[in-house]
C-alpha positions as CSV (number, residue, x, y, z in Angstrom):
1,X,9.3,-23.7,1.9
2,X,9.3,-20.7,3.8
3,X,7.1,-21.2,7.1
4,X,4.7,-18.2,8.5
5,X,4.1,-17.7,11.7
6,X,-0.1,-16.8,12.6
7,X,0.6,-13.6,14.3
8,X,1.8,-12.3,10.6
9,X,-1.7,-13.3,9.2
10,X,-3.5,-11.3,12.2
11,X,-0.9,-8.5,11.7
12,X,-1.9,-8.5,7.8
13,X,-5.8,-8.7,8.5
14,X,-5.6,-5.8,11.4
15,X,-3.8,-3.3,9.1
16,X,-6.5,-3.6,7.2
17,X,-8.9,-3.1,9.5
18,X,-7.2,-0.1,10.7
19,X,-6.7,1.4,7.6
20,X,-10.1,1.2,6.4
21,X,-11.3,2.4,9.0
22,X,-8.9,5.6,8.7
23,X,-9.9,6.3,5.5
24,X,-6.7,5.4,4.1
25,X,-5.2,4.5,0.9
26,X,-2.5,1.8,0.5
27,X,-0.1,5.0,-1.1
28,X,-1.2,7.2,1.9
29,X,-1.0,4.6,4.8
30,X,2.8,3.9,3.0
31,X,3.7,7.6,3.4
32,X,3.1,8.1,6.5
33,X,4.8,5.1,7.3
34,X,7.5,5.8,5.6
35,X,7.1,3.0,3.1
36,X,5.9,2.3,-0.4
37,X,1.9,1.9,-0.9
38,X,2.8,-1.2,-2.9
39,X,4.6,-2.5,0.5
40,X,1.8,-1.7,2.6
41,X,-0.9,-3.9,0.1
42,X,1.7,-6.9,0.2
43,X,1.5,-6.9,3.9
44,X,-2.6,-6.4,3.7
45,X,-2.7,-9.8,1.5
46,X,-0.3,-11.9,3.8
47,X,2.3,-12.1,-0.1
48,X,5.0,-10.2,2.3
49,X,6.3,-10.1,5.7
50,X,6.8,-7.0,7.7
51,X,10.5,-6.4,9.1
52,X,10.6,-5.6,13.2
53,X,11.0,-2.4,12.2
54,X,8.4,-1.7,9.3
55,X,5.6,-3.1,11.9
56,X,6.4,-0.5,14.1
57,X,6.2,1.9,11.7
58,X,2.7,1.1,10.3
59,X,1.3,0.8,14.1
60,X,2.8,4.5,14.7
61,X,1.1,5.7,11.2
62,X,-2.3,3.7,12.2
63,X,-1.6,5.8,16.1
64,X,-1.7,2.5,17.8
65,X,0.7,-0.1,19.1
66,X,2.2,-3.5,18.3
67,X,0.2,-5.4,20.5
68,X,-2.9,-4.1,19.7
69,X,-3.0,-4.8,16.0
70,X,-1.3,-8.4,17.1
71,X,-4.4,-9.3,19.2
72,X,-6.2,-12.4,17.7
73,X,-9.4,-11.4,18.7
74,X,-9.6,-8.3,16.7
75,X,-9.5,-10.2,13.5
76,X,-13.5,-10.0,13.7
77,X,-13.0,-6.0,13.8
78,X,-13.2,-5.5,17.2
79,X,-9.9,-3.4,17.3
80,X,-10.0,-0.3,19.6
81,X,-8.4,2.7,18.4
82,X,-6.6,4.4,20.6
């Protein structure tokens, strides 16, 4: 069994946030991520991982950084977009 570490759960729940709050679609978050919109919504429910790499990308297409959308506190939707 494959174990998951928390901050992947806040990640997952904080991309959310963030894109919702953009006005984005999984498809349009994906582009300008430079992944697939299907990627993006198997990060949102926790079912996939994001790669190093890939979370930076989505926290550059959501203009904010890595530890921002890492905080646990935000997971109420108290995320400040910067």
């Amino acid at each position: 069994m494959k174990t998951i570490h928390p901050s992947i759960s806040i990640f997952s729940k904080n991309v959310n946030i963030l894109r919702e709050r953009k006005n984005l679609t999984y498809n349009q978050l994906g582009r300008k991520a430079g992944l697939s919109g299907e990627m993006i919504k198997l990060l949102e429910k926790g079912i996939r991982s994001p790669s190093l790499n890939s979370a930076l990308l989505i926290c550059e297409a959501l203009d904010t950084k890595l530890t921002i959308v890492l905080r646990e506190e935000n997971q109420v939707g108290e995320l400040n977009i910067q």
